[in-house]
C-alpha positions as CSV (number, residue, x, y, z in Angstrom):
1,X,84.0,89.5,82.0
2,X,85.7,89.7,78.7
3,X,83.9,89.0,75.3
4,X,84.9,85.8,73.5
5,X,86.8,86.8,70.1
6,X,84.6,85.6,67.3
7,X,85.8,82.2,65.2
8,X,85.7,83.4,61.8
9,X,87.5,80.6,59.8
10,X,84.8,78.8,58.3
11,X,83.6,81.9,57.3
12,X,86.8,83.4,55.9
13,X,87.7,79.6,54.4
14,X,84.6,79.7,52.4
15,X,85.6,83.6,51.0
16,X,89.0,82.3,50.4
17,X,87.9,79.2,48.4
18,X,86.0,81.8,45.9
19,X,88.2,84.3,45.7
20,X,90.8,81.2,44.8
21,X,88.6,80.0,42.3
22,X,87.8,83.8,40.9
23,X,91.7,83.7,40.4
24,X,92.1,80.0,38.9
25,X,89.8,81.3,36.3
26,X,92.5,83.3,35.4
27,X,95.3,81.0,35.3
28,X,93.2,78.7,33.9
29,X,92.3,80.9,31.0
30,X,96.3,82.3,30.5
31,X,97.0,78.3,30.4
32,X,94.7,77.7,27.8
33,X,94.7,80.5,25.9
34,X,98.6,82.9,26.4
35,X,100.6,80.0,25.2
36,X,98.3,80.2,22.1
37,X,98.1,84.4,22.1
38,X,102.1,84.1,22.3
39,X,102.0,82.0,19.6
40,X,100.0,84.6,17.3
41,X,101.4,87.2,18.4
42,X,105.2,86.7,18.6
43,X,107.6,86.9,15.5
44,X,109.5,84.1,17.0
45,X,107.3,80.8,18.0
46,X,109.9,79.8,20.7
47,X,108.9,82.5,22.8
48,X,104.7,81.2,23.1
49,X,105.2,80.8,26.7
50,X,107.3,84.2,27.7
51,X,104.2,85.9,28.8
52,X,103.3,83.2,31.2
53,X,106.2,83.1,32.1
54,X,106.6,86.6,32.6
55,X,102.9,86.3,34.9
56,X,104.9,83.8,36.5
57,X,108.0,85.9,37.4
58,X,106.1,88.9,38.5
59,X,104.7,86.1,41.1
60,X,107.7,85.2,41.8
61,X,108.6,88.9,42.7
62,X,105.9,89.9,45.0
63,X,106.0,87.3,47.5
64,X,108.3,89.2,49.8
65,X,107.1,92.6,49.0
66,X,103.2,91.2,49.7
67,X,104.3,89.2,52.9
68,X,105.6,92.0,54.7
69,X,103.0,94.2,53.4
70,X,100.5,92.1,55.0
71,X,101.8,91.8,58.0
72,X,101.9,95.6,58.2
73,X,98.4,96.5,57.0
74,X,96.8,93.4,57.3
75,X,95.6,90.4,54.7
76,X,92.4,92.6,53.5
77,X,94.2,95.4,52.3
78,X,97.1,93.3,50.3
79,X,94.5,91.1,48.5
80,X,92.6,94.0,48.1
81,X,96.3,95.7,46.3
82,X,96.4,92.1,44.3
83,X,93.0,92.1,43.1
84,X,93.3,95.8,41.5
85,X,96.2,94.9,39.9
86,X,94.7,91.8,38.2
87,X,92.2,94.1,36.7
88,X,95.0,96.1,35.7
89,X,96.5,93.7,33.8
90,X,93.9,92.1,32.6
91,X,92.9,95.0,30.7
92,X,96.5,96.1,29.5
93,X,96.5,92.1,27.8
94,X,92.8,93.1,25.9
95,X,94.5,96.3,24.8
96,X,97.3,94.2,23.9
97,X,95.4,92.0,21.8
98,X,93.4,94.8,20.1
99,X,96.9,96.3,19.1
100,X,98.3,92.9,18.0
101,X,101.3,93.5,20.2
102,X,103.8,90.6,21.7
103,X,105.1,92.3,23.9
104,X,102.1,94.7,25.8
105,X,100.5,91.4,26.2
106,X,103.8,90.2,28.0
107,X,103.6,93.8,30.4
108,X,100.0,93.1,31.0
109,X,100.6,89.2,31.9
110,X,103.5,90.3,34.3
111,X,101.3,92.8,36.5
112,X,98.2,90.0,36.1
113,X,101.1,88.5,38.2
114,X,101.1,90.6,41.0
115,X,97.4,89.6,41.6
116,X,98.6,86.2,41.8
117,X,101.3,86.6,43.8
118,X,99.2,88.4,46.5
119,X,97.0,85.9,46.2
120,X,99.0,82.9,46.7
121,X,99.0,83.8,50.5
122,X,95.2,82.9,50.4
123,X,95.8,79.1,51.3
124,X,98.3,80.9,54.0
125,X,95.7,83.2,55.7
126,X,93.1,80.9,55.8
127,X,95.6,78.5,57.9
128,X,97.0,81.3,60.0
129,X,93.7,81.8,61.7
130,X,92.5,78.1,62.1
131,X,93.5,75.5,65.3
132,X,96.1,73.4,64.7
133,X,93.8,70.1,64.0
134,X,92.2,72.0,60.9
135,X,95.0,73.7,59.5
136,X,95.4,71.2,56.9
137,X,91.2,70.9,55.8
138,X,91.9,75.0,55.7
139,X,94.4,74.7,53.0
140,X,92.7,71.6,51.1
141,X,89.6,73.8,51.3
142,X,90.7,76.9,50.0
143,X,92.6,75.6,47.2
144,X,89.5,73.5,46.4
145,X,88.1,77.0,45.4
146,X,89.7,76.1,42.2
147,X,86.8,73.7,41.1
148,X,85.0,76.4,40.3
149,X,87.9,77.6,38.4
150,X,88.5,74.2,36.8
151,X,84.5,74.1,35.2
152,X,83.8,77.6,34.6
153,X,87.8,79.2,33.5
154,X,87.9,76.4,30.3
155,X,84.3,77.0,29.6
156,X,84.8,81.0,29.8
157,X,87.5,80.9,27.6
158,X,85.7,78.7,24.6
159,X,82.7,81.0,24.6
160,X,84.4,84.4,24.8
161,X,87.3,83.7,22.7
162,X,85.6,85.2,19.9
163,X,83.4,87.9,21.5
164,X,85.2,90.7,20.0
165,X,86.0,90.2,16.4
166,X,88.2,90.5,15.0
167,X,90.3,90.1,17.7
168,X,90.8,87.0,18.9
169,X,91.1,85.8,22.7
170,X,90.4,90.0,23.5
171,X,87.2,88.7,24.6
172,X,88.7,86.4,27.2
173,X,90.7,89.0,29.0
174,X,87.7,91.5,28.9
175,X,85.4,88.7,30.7
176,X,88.7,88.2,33.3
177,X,88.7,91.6,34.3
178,X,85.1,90.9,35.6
179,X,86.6,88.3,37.7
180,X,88.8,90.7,39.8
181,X,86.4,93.4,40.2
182,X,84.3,90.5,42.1
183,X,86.8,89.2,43.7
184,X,87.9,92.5,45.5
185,X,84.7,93.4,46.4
186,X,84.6,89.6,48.3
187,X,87.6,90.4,50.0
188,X,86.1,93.1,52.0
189,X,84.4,90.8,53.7
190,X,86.9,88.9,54.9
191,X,87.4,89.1,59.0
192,X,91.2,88.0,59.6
193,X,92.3,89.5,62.6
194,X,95.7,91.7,62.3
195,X,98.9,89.5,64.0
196,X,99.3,90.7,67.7
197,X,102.5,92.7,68.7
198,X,103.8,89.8,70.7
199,X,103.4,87.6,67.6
200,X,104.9,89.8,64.9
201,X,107.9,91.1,67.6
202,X,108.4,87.9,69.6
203,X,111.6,86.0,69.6
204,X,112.5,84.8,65.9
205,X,115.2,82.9,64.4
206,X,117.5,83.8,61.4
207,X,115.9,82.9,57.8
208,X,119.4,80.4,57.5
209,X,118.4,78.5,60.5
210,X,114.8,77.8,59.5
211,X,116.1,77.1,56.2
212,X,118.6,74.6,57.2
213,X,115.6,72.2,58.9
214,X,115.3,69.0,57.2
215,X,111.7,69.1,57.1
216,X,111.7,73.0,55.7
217,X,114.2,71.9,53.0
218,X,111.8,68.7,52.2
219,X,108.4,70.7,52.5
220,X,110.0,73.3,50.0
221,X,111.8,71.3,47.4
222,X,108.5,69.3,47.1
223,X,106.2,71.9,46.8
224,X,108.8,73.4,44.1
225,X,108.9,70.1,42.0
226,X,105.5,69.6,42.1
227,X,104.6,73.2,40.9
228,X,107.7,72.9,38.5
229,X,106.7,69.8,36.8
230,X,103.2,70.5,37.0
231,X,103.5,73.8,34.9
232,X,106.3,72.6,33.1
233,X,103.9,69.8,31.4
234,X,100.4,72.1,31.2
235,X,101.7,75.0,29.8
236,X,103.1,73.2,27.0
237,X,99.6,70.9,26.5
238,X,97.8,73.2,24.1
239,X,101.0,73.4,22.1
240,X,101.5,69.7,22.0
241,X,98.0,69.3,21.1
242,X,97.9,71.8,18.4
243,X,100.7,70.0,16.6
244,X,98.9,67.0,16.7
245,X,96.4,68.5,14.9
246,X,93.4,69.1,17.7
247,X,91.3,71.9,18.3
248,X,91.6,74.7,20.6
249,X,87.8,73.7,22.4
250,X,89.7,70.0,22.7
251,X,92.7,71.2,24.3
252,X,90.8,73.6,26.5
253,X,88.6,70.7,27.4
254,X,91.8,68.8,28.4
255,X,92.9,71.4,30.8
256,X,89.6,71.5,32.1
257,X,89.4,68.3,33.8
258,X,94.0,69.1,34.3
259,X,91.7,71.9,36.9
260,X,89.6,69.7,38.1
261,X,91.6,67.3,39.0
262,X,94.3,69.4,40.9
263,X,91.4,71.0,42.8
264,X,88.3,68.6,43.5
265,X,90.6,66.3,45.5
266,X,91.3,69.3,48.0
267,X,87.4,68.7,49.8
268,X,89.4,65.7,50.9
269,X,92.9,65.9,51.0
270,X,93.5,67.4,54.3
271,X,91.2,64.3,55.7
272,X,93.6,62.1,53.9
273,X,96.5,64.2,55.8
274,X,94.6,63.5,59.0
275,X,94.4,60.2,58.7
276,X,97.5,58.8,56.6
277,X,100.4,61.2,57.7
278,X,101.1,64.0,55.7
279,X,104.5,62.1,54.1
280,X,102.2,58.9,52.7
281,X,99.7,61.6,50.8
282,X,102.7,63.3,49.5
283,X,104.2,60.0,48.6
284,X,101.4,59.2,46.1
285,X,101.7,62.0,44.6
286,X,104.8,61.6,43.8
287,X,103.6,58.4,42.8
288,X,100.8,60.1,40.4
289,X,103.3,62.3,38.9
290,X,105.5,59.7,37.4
291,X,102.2,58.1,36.0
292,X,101.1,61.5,34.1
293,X,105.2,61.1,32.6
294,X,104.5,57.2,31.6
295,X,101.4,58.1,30.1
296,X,102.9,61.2,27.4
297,X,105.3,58.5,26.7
298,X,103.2,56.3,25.3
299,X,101.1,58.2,22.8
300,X,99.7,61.6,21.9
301,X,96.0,60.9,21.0
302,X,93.4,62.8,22.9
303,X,92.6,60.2,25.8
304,X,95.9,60.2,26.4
305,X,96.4,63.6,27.2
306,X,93.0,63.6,29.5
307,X,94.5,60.6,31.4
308,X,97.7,62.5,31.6
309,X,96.6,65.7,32.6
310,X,94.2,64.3,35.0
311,X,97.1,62.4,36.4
312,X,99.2,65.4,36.7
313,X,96.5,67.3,38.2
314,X,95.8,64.6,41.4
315,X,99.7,64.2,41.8
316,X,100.4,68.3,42.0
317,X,97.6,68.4,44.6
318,X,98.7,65.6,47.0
319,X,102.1,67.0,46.7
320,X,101.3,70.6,47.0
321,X,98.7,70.4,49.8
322,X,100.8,67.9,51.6
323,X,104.2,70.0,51.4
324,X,102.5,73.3,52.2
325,X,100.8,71.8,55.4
326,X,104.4,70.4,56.3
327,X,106.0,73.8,55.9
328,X,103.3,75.3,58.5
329,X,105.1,73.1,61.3
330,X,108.4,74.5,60.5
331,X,107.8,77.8,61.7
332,X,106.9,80.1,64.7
333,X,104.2,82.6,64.6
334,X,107.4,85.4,64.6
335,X,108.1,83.7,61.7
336,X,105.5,83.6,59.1
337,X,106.0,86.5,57.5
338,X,109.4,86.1,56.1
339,X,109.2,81.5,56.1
340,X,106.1,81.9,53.8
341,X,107.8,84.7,51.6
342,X,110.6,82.5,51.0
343,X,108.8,79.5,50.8
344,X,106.7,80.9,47.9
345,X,109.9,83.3,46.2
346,X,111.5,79.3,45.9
347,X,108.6,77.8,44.0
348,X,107.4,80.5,42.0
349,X,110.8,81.5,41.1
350,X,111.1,77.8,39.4
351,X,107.5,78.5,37.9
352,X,108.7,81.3,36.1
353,X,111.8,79.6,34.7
354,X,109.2,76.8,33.8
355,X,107.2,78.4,32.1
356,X,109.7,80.8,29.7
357,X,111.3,77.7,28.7
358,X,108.6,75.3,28.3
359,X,107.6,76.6,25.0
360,X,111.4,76.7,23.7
361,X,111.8,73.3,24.6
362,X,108.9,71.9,23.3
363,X,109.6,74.1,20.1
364,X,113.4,72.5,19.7
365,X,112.9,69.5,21.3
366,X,109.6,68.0,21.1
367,X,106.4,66.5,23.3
368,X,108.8,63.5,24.2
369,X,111.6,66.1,26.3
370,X,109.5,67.6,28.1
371,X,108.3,64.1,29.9
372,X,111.4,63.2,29.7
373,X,113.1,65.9,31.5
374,X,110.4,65.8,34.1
375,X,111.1,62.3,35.4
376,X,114.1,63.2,37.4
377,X,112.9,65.7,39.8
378,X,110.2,63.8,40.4
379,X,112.2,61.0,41.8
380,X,114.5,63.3,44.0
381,X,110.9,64.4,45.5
382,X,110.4,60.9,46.3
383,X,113.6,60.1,47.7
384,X,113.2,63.3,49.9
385,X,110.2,62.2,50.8
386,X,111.0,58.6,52.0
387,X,114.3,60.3,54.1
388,X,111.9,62.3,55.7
389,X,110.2,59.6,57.0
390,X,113.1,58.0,58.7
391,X,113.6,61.1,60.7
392,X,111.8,62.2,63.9
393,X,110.1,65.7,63.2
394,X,110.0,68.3,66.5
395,X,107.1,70.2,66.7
396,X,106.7,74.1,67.0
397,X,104.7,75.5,70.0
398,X,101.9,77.7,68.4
């Protein structure tokens, strides 16, 4: 009589979720506070954003290289890699800071990267393992992890920004590399059985073929706009606000409830999938997106930018849940590795280029631009979204 292989998705879900907030706390703190650091520390003001961009890039970079990894040692040991090398850089941007040095800080946000790009495959892993009816509440789940992120990475950042005088914002990166050093010892924990020999070696299609599905090309140029804009809009904020003459605790507060909203709607969002279709979730955000836009357009005082950014928030997260649960059915299990890798290279490839040139934008062109410039990606999402929906979409077998 053979043993019954234990169910550990709840459990790994719920490890996941933290470890997902543990790293929001960092994004959330480089969003409030490396746009700003940039700004201090760079000779040329355009170039604010280049180190989360360059955070962004190095992202961008590991997907394939962490995939593949993955699959060869398991997820354990490559978000156990990811977390050491967000200590890594966390400490290399407080040396940085110390030594008032533009670009160190860029170095230390690009290898901060590599933590996140290993640890974008936790909303991945925590699917992998789950039945098909709970994929989507898997995904939702674990990215709802980033509540925690949302209340305590804004917080974090007002109270510790001036732990270390004289050294402004050191404090903040000191207090991050706290976060990884938890976050790796969490991950040990974690019980995701290694893919079977049948799974990673069975029969698998090119890359071009996968790539060429209508619902793959939909899922992916979705997810990328909704990342895109999203980032495009937020890393600019505390910039935007500054000029207008608010505080850095006021725009940290705005990107607080920005988190909150991207990431409290995920306790729900995969019930919404369940129950609306996963095109009519990522319809309204779509929806939501163009109402953050309308809302920059028509004024810059501070309850405008919390509407905005709490806008923005809800419409990334009904796009982004939605289009990552649609790319899961696009896929076979021979497949993962290398349809996630590229799924992931796509959007963080156009985070990166997001984020370098938000801040020269904003810098030549103004608040008003970077709205502007939004609005038309955000209506060929829609439009994708609505073919979609005319067109039958074949299932995978598992």
């Amino acid at each position: 009589m053979t043993t019954p292989v234990p169910d550990h998705t709840r459990r790994n879900v719920g490890l996941l979720a933290i470890c997902h907030g543990l790293t929001g706390i960092g994004n959330t703190t480089m969003v409030v506070e490396s746009a700003l650091v940039g700004h201090m520390l760079a000779a040329d003001k355009a170039m604010a954003t280049l180190p989360l961009g360059a955070m962004h890039l190095a992202v961008m970079l590991t997907t394939f290289p962490a995939s593949f990894l993955m699959q060869r040692l398991g997820r354990r040991a490559g978000f156990s890699i990811g977390a050491a090398a967000g200590f890594i850089g966390t400490a290399i941007c407080t040396w940085a800071i110390i030594q008032h040095s533009f670009w160190l800080f860029c170095l230390g946000a690009f290898v901060n990267g590599i933590y996140n790009g290993f640890a974008t495959f936790y909303r991945f892993a925590a699917a992998d393992g789950a039945r098909p009816e709970w994929k989507s509440r898997a995904i939702s789940l674990v990215l709802a992890g980033g509540v925690f992120a949302a209340i305590l990475g804004p917080e974090m950042a007002k109270r510790t920004t001036d732990m270390l005088p004289p050294h402004m914002f050191a404090g903040s990166f000191v207090a991050l590399t706290l976060t990884s050093v938890v976050a790796f010892v969490l991950i040990q924990f974690l019980r995701i059985p290694p893919a079977s020999r049948s799974t990673v070696g069975g029969e698998a299609r090119p890359l071009k073929e996968i790539a060429a599905q209508p619902t793959f090309l939909v899922a992916v140029a979705s997810a990328t706009i909704a990342y895109g804009v999203m980032n495009f809009v937020m890393t600019v904020t505390p910039l935007a606000m500054l000029g207008c003459g608010f505080a850095h605790e006021q725009s940290a507060t705005v990107i607080q409830w920005h988190a909150l909203a991207m990431f409290l709607p995920s306790f729900f969002t995969g019930d919404l999938i369940r129950r609306f279709g996963i095109l009519r979730v990522m319809a309204a955000g779509v929806a939501l997106l163009l109402a953050c836009l309308a809302i920059n357009l028509t004024g810059v005082t501070f309850w405008h930018f919390v509407a905005a950014l709490i806008l923005l928030g809800l419409g990334w997260n009904f796009l982004f849940v939605g289009a990552t649960t649609l790319v899961t059915e696009t896929y076979r299990p021979s497949e993962r590795a290398k349809v996630q890798a590229l799924n992931d290279l796509v959007i963080f490839g156009t985070v990166a280029m997001t984020a370098m040139s938000s801040g020269a934008v904003h810098h030549w062109s103004g608040w008003t631009w970077i709205n502007v410039a939004c609005a038309p990606a955000v209506v060929v999402a829609g439009i994708a979204v609505m073919w979609l929906q005319r067109r039958p979409r074949p299932a995978l077998s598992a």
